[in-house]
N, C-alpha and C positions, 0 to 999 in steps of 0.2 A: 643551765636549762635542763632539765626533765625528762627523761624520754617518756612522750606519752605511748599507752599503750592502744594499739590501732584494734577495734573490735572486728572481730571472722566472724561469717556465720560458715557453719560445716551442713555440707547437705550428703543425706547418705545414695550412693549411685543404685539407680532402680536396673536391674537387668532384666535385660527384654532378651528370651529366649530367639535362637535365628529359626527361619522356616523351616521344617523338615526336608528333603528332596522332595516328597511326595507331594505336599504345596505347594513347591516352586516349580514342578514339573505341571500341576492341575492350574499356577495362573499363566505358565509361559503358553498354555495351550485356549488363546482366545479364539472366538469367532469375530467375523469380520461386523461392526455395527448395525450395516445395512440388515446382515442375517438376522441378528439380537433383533432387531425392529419389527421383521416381518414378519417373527413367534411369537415375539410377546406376549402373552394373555392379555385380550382386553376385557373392559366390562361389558354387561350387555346394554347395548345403543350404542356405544362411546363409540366417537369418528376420529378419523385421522385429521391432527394437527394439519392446517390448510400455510404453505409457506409461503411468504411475501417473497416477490421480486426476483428471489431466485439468487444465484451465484452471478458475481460478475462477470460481465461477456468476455474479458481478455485482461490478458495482466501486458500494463507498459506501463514505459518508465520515460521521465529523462533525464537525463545525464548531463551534468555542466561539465561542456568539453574545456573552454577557454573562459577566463573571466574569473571575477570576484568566485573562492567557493569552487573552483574548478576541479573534480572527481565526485562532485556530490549527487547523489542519486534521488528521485523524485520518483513514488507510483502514483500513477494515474486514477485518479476516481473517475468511474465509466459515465456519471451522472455528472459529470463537470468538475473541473481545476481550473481555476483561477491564477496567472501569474502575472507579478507586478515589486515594484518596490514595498508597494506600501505595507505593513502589516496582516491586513484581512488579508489578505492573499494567500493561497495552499501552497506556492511557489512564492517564498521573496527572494529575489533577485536583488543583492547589496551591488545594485550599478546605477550612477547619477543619470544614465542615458535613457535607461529604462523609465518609462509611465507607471505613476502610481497603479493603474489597473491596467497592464499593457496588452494582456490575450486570454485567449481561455480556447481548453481543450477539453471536448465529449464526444460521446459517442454517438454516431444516429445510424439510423438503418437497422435489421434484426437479420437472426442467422448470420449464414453465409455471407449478407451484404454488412455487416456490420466493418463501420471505419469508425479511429478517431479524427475528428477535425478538429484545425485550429484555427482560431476566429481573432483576428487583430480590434483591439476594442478603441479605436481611434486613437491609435499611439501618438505620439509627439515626434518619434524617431521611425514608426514603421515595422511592423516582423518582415523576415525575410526568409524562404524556405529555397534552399540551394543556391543561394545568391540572386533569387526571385522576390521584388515585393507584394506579399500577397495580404488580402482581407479575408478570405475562408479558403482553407486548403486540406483538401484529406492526405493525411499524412500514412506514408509510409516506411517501412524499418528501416534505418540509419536514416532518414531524413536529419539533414542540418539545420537547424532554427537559429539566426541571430535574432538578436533583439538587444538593442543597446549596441555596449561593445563586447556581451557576453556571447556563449556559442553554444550552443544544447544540441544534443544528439537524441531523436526518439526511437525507443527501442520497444518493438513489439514483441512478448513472447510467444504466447500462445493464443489459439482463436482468432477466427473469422478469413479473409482473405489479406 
C-alpha cells in the first residue's frame, strides 16, 4: 500500500504588538459605571432609560440536605419557584414521595417587610417546616423543609428581615 500524502495548509502567525505600559496604566484606571452614566453627553430631549422591576429583593437558596441529589443548591426567583417531581417545575425533586406539583416559594410584602413563603400545593404526602405540617408558612434562614423523604434547608442571604 502507498503512503498517501496528507495535504497541510500553513498559515502565516499575525503578531499583534502587547499594550504599551501607558495603555495598560490608562485602562487599569476606570471609573465606576454609575459615574460613566451620570456624564455621559446626552442629546437634546433624550430621557433616561425608565427600568422595569428593579433588582431582586433578596437572594436565597435551597439546599438539598438529605434525599435523592443531596448537596444541590437551588436560587430562589422572588416572583415564584415552583417545586415538585414533575418536570415544569424550577425545583425537580427525583423523589416517588413527592407530588408532581408539591409547593411553591415567593416573595410578598415590600421593603423591610419583605419574606419568602412557602405554599404546600395540596401534596399527597404534605410539606413540613421544622417537623410542622404547614399549607403557607414564611420562612426563615436555616429553616428545614421535608417534602417527600427529601430534606431542604432554606438559606437566606441578603435583604429584608
Amino acid at each position: 500500500m502507498k503512503d498517501e500524502e496528507i495535504p497541510t495548509v500553513r498559515a502565516e502567525r499575525e503578531e499583534i504588538p502587547l499594550a504599551s505600559r501607558e495603555e495598560r496604566e490608562d485602562v487599569a484606571q476606570t471609573r465606576p459605571l454609575e459615574e460613566v452614566r451620570e456624564h455621559a453627553p446626552r442629546a437634546p430631549g433624550e430621557t433616561k432609560t425608565v427600568v422595569l422591576g428593579g433588582p431582586p429583593p433578596s437572594f436565597a437558596y435551597l439546599i438539598i440536605k438529605d434525599g435523592p441529589r443531596a448537596g444541590r443548591l437551588f436560587r430562589l426567583n422572588p416572583r415564584g419557584t415552583t417545586v415538585g417531581r414533575d418536570w415544569h417545575n424550577d425545583i425537580i425533586l427525583d423523589d416517588e414521595a413527592v407530588s408532581r406539583q408539591h409547593a411553591k416559594i415567593r416573595v410578598e410584602g415590600e421593603g423591610d417587610e419583605e419574606k419568602f413563603f412557602l405554599y404546600d400545593l395540596a401534596s399527597t404526602n404534605g410539606t413540613f417546616v421544622n417537623g410542622k405540617q404547614i399549607l403557607k408558612h414564611a420562612l426563615e434562614d436555616g429553616d428545614e423543609i421535608v417534602m417527600g423523604e427529601t430534606t431542604l434547608v432554606f438559606k437566606r442571604i441578603s435583604g429584608g428581615t
